[in-house]
C-alpha positions as CSV (number, residue, x, y, z in Angstrom):
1,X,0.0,0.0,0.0
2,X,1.3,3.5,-1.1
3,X,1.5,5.5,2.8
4,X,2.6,8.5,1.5
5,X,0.8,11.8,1.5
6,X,-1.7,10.8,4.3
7,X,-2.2,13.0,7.2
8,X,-0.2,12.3,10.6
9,X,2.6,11.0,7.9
10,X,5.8,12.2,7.8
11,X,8.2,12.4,4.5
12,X,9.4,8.6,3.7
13,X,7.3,7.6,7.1
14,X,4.7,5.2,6.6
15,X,0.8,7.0,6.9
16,X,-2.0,5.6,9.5
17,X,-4.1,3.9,7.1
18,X,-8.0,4.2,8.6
19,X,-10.2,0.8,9.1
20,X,-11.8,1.3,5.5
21,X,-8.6,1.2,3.4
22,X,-7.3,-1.6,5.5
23,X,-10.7,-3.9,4.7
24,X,-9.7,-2.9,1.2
25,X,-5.9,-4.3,1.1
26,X,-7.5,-7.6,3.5
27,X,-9.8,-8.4,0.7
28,X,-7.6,-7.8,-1.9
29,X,-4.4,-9.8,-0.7
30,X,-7.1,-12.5,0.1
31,X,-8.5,-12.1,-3.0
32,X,-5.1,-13.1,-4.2
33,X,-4.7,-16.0,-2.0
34,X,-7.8,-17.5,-3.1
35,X,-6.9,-17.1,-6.8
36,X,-3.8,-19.1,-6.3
37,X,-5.2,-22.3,-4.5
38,X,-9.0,-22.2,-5.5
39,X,-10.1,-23.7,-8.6
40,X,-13.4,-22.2,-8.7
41,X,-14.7,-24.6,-11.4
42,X,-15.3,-27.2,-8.5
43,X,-17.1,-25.0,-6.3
44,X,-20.9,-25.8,-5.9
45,X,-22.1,-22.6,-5.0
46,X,-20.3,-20.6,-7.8
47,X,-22.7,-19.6,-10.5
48,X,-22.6,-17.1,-13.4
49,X,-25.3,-15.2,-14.1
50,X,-27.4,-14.3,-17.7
51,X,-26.4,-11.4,-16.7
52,X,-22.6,-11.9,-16.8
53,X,-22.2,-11.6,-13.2
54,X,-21.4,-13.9,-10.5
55,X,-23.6,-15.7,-7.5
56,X,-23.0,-17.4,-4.5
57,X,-25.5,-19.9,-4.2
58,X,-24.9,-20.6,-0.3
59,X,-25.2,-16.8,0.9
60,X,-27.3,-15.6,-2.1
61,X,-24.9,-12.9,-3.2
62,X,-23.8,-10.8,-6.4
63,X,-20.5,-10.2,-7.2
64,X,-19.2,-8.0,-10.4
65,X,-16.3,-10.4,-11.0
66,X,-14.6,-13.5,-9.8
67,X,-12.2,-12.0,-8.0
68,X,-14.8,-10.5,-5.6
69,X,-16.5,-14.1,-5.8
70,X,-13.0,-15.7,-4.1
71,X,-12.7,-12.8,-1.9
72,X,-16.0,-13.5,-0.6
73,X,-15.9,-17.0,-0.1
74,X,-13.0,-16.2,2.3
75,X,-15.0,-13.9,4.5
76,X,-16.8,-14.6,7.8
77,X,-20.5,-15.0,6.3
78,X,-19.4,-17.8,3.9
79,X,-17.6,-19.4,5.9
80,X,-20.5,-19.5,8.9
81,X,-23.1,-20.4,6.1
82,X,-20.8,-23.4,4.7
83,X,-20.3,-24.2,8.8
84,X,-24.0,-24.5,9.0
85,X,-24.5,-26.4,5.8
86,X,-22.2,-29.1,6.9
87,X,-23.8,-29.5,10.2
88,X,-27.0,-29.6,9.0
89,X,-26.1,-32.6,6.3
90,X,-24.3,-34.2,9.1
91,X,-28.0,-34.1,11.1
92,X,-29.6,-35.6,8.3
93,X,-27.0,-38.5,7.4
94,X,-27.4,-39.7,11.0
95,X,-31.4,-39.8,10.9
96,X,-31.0,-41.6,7.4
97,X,-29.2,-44.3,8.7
98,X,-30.5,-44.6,12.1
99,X,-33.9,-46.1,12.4
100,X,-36.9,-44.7,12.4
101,X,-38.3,-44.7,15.6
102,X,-42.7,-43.9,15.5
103,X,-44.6,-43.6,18.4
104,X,-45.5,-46.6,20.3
105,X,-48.1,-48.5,18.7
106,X,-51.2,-48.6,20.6
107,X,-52.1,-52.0,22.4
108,X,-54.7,-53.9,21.1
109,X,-57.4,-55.2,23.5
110,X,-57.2,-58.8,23.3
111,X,-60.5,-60.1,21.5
112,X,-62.8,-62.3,24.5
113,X,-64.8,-65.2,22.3
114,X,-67.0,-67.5,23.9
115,X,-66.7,-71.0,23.2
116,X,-69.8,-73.1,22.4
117,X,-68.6,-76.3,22.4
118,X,-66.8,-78.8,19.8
119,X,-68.0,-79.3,16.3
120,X,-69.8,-82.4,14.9
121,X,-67.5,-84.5,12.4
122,X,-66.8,-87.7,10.4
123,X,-64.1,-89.3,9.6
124,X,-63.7,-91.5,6.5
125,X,-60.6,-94.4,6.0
126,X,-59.9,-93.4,2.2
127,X,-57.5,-95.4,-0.8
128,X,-56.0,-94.2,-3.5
129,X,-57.0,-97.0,-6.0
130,X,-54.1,-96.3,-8.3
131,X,-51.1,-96.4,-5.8
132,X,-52.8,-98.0,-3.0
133,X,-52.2,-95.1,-0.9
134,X,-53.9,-94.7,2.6
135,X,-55.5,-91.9,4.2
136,X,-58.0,-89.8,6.1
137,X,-61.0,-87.6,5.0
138,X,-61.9,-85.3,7.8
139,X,-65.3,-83.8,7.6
140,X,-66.3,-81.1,10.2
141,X,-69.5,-79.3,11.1
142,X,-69.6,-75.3,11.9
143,X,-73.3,-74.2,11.8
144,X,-73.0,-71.5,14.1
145,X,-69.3,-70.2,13.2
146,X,-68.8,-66.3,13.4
147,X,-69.2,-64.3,10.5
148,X,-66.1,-64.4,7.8
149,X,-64.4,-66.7,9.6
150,X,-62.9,-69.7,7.8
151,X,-61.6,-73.1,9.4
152,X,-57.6,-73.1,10.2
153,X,-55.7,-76.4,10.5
154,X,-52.0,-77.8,10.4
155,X,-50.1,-80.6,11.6
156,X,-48.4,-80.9,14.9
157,X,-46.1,-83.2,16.1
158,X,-45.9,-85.1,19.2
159,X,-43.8,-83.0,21.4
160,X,-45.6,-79.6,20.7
161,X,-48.2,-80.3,22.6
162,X,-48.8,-80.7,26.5
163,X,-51.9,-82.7,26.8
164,X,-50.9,-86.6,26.4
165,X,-47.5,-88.2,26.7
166,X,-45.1,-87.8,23.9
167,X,-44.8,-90.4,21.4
168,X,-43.0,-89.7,18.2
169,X,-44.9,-92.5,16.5
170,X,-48.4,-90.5,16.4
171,X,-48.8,-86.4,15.2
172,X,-52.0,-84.5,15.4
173,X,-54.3,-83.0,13.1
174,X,-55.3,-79.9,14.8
175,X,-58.8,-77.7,13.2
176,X,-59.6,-74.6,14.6
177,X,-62.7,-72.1,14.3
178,X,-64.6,-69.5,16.0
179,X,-66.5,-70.0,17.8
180,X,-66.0,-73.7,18.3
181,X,-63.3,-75.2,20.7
182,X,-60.3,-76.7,18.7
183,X,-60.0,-80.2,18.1
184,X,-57.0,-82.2,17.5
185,X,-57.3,-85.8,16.3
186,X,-54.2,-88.2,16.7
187,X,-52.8,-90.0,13.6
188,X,-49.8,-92.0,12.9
189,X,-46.8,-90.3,12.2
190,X,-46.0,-90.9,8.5
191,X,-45.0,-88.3,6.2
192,X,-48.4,-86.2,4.6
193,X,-48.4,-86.9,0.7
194,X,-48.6,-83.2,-0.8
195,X,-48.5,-84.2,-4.0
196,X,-51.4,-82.2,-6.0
197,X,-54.5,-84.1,-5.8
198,X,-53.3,-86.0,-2.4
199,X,-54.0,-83.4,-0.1
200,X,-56.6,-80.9,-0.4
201,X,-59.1,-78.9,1.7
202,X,-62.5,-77.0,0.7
203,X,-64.8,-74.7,3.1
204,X,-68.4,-75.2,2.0
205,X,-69.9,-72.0,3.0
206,X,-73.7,-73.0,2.6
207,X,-73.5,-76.4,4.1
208,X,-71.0,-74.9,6.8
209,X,-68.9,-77.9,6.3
210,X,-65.2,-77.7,6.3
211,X,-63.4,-81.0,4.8
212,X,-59.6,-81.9,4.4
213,X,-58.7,-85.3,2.7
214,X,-54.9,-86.3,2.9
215,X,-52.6,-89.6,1.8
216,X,-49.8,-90.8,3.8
217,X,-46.9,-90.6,1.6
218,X,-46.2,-94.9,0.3
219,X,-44.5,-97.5,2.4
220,X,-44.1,-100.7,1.9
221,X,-46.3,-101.3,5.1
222,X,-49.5,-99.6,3.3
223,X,-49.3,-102.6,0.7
224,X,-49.4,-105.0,3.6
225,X,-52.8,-104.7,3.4
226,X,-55.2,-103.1,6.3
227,X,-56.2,-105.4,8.0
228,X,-54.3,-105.4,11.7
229,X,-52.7,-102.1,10.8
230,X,-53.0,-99.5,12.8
231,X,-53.4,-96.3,10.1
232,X,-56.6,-98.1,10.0
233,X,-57.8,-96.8,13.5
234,X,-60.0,-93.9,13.2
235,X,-59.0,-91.0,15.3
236,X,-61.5,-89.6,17.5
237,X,-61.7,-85.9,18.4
238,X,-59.5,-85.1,21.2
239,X,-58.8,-81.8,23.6
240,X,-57.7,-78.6,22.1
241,X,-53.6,-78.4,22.2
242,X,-52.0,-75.3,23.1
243,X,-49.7,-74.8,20.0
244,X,-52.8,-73.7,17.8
245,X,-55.3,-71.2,19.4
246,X,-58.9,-71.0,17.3
């Protein structure tokens, strides 16, 4: 800076330069600084105008050249906005990979049905003509079952349930509906044939009848004929089990 000629300055003594000329020579030499070591092609918030001047995207400014650009992005308000920035995207990336945490769902009153009692049904010893297959056809009765409610069943083995003594030669056959008790019925435990056409099931919602018809899977014992075997035995309708609720 030229110090000369000021007032307070002596001849060849350096002048008292006042706060404005010394913002001046700050943002120049930092003007300088920046053009050295910023390539402001990679800056995000640079942006020229259709006007032919320049923008800072971040702080919403206008600048007449890029000098003044570089200058500015130097200064404190740039520098506190890009600050800001980066703690806000820092906020955000740790919500995006956190997880989402709603409020607490609200508990569900635990629906109270009244049980009337088991449901009629017959049982049927079936054979597969063609393979000599055995097997079951269960038909159950549900006059009085609650509106839109359709039969459940599945297949339990002996250790799920807690009402008779384990015995891994027999399963059950457990059928639920509301408002009916469950019924389990106890069969021997061969392997269900679920081939298509062995095993089906079909709700008849006029007659309220639900049947399910199943073949054991065949052994050289089924060809032994029936007589004095003991797949023969038609299960009767036992106790709900506590592995399947209706």
């Amino acid at each position: 800076m030229d110090f000369q000629n000021r007032v307070g300055s002596k001849h060849r003594g350096g002048g008292v330069a006042s706060a404005q000329e010394s913002n001046v020579d700050r943002r120049e030499r930092l003007r300088k600084l920046a053009m050295e070591t910023i390539d402001i092609k990679k800056d995000p918030y640079f942006m020229k105008n259709h006007l032919g001047s320049y923008e800072c995207k971040l702080c919403l400014t206008l600048h007449s050249n890029e000098g003044s650009y570089l200058a500015h992005t130097q200064g404190k308000k740039h520098q506190t906005n890009l600050s800001r920035r980066a703690a806000k995207e820092a906020r955000e990336n740790a919500q995006f990979h956190q997880p989402a945490v709603g409020p607490p769902k609200p508990m569900v009153a635990k629906k109270t049905v009244i049980k009337i009692g088991r449901p009629g049904y017959r049982i049927t010893k079936v054979r597969d003509p063609s393979t000599m297959q055995l097997g079951m056809l269960f038909q159950i009765q549900y006059p009085q079952i609650a509106n839109d409610v359709i039969p459940r069943h599945r297949f339990m083995s002996a250790y799920e349930q807690h009402i008779d003594t384990p015995n891994k030669a027999y399963q059950y056959l457990v059928i639920a509906a509301e408002p009916y008790e469950s019924i389990s019925f106890k069969i021997q435990s061969k392997e269900i044939d679920r081939a298509p056409g062995k095993f089906w099931t079909y709700w008849d919602k006029d007659s309220k009848q639900f049947s399910l018809q199943f073949l054991f899977k065949p052994s050289a014992a089924m060809f032994s004929g029936m007589a004095g075997d003991s797949a023969q035995q038609v299960p009767t309708a036992l106790p709900a089990v506590d592995a399947m609720s209706s």
